[in-house]
N, C-alpha and C positions, 0 to 999 in steps of 0.2 A: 788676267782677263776674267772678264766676269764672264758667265755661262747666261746668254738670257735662254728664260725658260717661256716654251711655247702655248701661248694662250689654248687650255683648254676647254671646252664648252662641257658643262654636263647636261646630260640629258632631262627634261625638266619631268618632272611625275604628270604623269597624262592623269585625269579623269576618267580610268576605265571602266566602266558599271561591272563590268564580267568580277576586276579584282575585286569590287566591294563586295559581292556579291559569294564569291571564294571564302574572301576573311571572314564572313557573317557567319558561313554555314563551319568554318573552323573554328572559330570564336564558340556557335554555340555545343559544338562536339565536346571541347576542350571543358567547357560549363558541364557539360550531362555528364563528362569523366568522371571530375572533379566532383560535381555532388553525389554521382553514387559511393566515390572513394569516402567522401563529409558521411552518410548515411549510413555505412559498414562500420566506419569504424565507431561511429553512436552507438551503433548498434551493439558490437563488441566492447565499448567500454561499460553499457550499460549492463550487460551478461557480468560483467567482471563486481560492479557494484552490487548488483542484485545476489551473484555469488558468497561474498563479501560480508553483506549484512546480516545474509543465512546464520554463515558461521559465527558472525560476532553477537548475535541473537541467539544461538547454541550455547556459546561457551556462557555467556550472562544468564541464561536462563537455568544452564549446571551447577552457577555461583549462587543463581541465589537459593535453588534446592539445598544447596550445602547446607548454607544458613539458616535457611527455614525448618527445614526438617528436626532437627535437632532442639529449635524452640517449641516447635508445634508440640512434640514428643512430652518436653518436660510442662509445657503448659498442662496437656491432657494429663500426666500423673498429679499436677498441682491441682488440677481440678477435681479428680477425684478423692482424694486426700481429704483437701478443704469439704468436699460433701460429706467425708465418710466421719471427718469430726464434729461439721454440723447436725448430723442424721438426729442426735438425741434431743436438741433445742429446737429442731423444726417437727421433733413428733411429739413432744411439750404443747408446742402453737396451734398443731392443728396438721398439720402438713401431713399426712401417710409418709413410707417409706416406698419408693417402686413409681408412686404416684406422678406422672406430668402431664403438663397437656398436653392436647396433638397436635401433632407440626397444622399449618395451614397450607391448607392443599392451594399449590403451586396457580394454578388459573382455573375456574371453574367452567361449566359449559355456559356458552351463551342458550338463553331457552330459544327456539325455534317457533319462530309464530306461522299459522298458518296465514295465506293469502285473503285478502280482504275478498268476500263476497261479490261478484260484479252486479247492479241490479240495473235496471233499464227502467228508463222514466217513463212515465205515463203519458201519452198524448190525448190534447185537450180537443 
C-alpha cells in the first residue's frame, strides 16, 4: 500500500514593509563591519610595506656605500698622483702650483629693490 501524503500548504512570503526595512538596516551594519574590517587591514598591510621598503632601502643603500667608498678612495689618490706628476708641465705653461679658481658661490642674493614712489596726479 501506498502511503498518500497530505497536501501541505506553505505559507506564502507576505510583503512586510517592517522585514524590508529590518534587512536594510542589517544589510547596511554588516557593509559598515565589513569596510571598517577592508580599511584596517589597508591600513596594516600598508605599515607592513612602508616598513619593508625602509629596510630594503637600508640594506641597498649599505651596498652601495660598500662600493662606492672604496672607488671614491682610490679615485681621489689617482687624482692626486696624476697632479703631483703633472705639477712640472703645468708650471712650464703657465699654471702656478697651489693656484685654482674659486668654487662658485652656490646662489647669490637677489638685490632688493626699493618700492616705486607713489605720486598723485594733478588735477585739471
Amino acid at each position: 500500500m501506498t502511503r498518500k501524503s497530505a497536501n501541505h500548504k506553505t505559507a506564502a512570503a507576505s510583503a512586510d514593509p517592517r522585514a524590508f526595512v529590518l534587512a536594510g538596516i542589517g544589510a547596511v551594519s554588516l557593509g559598515r563591519k565589513q569596510a571598517i574590517k577592508s580599511y584596517q587591514d589597508a591600513i596594516a598591510t600598508a605599515c607592513t610595506l612602508r616598513k619593508q621598503a625602509r629596510q630594503r632601502a637600508q640594506s641597498l643603500r649599505a651596498q652601495v656605500e660598500a662600493v662606492v667608498t672604496p672607488v671614491a678612495l682610490k679615485a681621489q689618490s689617482l687624482a692626486t698622483r696624476a697632479e703631483a706628476q703633472l705639477q712640472p708641465v703645468l708650471g712650464k705653461i703657465g699654471f702656478a702650483a697651489g693656484k685654482r679658481r674659486p668654487a662658485r658661490q652656490a646662489a647669490r642674493k637677489a638685490s632688493v629693490r626699493k618700492p616705486a614712489v607713489k605720486r598723485s596726479r594733478k588735477s585739471a
